[in-house]
C-alpha positions in Angstrom: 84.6 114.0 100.8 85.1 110.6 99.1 82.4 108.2 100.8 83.0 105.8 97.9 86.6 104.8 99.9 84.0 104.5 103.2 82.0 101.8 101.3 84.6 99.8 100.3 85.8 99.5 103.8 82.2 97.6 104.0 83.0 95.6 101.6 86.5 94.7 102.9 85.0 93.7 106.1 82.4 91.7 105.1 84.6 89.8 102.6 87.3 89.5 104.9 85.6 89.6 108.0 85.5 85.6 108.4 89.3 86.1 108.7 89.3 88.4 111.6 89.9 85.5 114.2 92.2 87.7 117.0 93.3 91.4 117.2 96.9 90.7 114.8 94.5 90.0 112.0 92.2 92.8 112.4 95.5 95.2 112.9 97.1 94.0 109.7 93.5 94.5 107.6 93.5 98.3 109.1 97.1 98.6 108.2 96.7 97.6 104.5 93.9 99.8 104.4 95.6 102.6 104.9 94.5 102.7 109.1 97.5 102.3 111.6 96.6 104.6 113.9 93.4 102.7 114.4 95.5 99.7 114.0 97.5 100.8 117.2 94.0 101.9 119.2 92.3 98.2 118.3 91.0 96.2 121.0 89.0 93.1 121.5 86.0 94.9 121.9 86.6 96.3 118.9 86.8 92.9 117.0 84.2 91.8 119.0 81.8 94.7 117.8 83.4 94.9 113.8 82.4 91.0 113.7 78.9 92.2 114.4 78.5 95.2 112.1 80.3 92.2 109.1 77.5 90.0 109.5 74.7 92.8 109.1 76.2 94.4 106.5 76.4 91.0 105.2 72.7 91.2 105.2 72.6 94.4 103.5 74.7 93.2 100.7 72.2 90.0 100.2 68.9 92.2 100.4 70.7 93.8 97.7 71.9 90.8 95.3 67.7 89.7 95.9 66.6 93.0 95.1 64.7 93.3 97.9 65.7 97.4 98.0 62.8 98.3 101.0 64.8 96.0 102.9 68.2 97.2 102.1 67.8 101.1 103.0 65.6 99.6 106.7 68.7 98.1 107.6 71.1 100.8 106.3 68.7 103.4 108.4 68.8 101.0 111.4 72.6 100.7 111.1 72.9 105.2 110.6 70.7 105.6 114.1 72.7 103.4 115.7 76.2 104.8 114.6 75.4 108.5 114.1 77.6 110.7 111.8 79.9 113.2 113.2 81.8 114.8 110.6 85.1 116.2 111.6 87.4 119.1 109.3 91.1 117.3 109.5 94.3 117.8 107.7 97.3 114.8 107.4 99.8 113.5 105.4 100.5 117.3 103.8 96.9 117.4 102.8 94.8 120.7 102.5 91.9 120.4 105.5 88.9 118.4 104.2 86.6 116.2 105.9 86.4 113.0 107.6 83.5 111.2 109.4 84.5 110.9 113.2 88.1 109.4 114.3 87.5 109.4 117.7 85.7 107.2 120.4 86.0 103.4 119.9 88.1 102.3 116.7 85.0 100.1 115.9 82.7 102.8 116.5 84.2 105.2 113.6 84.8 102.1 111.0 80.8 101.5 111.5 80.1 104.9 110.8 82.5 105.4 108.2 80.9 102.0 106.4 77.6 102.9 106.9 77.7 106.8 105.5 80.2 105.0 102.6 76.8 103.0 101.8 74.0 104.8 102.2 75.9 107.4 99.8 76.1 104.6 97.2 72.6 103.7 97.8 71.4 107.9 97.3 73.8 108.2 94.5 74.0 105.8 92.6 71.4 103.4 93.3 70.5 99.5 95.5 71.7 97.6 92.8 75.1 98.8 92.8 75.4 96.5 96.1 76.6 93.0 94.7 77.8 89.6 95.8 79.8 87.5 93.6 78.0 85.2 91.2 81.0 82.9 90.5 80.6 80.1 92.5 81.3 78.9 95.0 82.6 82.6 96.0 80.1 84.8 98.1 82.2 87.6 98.2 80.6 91.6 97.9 81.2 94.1 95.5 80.3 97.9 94.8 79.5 97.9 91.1 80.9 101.4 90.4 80.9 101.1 86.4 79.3 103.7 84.7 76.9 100.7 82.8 76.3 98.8 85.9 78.1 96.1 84.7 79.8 94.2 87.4 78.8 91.0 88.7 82.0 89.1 90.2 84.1 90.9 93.1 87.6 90.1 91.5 89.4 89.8 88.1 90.2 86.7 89.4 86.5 85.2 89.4 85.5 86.7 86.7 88.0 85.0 84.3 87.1 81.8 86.3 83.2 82.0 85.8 84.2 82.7 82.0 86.6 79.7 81.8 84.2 77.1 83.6 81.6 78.7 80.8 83.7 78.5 78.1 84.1 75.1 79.2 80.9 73.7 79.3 80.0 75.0 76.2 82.4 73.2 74.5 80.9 69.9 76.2 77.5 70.8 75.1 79.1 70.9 71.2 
């Protein structure tokens, strides 16, 4: 089981999670993700309750980018007793069975779980400091840092060339 593609869906909804204004944004996000039959279940509880879980795993993400790793796994330990794991054995899409952390109950219900297992696994496996936010400003965007030399410090391509530009750029002034 892949709980590396659970923690990115953390990531997702905490960077896009300020977007989520009404149920036709939240379906599209679940749809690009790979999540239409979730996308089709969605209600405004759900949003409601996903909106929650973005801010605290907000939280999780700063506690990280501070270093503050007691904090990090006391919040990712409050967040796993409150959305308990229930694995389930599935097969789909012509794939051999495997397993999946629960699909059923509330849509919002099995994205929380799925997030929270996705991180804590990061956190076992590979360590706190693999939790990022963005340094280019003004972004404040999260990242998992997957690179094998722990390496990454912007959440995109995009502000990474941006942060090198604007330093490239003041450099040259300083000449």
């Amino acid at each position: 089981m892949d709980l590396t593609s659970y923690a990115e869906l953390a990531v997702v909804l905490v960077n896009r999670g300020d977007r989520l204004t009404g149920l036709g944004e939240l379906r599209r996000l679940l749809e690009e993700h790979g999540r239409s039959a979730a996308a089709e279940r969605v209600t405004r509880r759900d949003l409601d309750a996903l909106l929650e879980l973005r801010e605290e795993l907000s939280e999780v993400f700063q506690a990280a980018a501070r270093g503050e790793e007691e904090d990090v796994v006391e919040r990712i330990n409050g967040l796993l007793v409150r959305h308990p794991v229930h694995p389930q054995i599935c097969r789909h899409d012509g794939q051999r069975w495997h397993m999946h952390l629960t699909e059923s109950g509330r849509v919002s219900d099995a994205l929380a779980v799925g997030s929270v297992m996705g991180l804590a696994t990061v956190i076992t496996t590979l360590g706190v400091d693999r939790l990022g936010v963005c340094q280019a400003a003004p972004c404040r965007n999260v990242y998992l840092d997957t690179s094998s030399n722990k390496s990454r410090r912007y959440c995109s391509e995009r502000c990474a060339s941006r942060a090198n530009v604007a330093a490239y750029r003041a450099r040259k002034r300083g000449a």
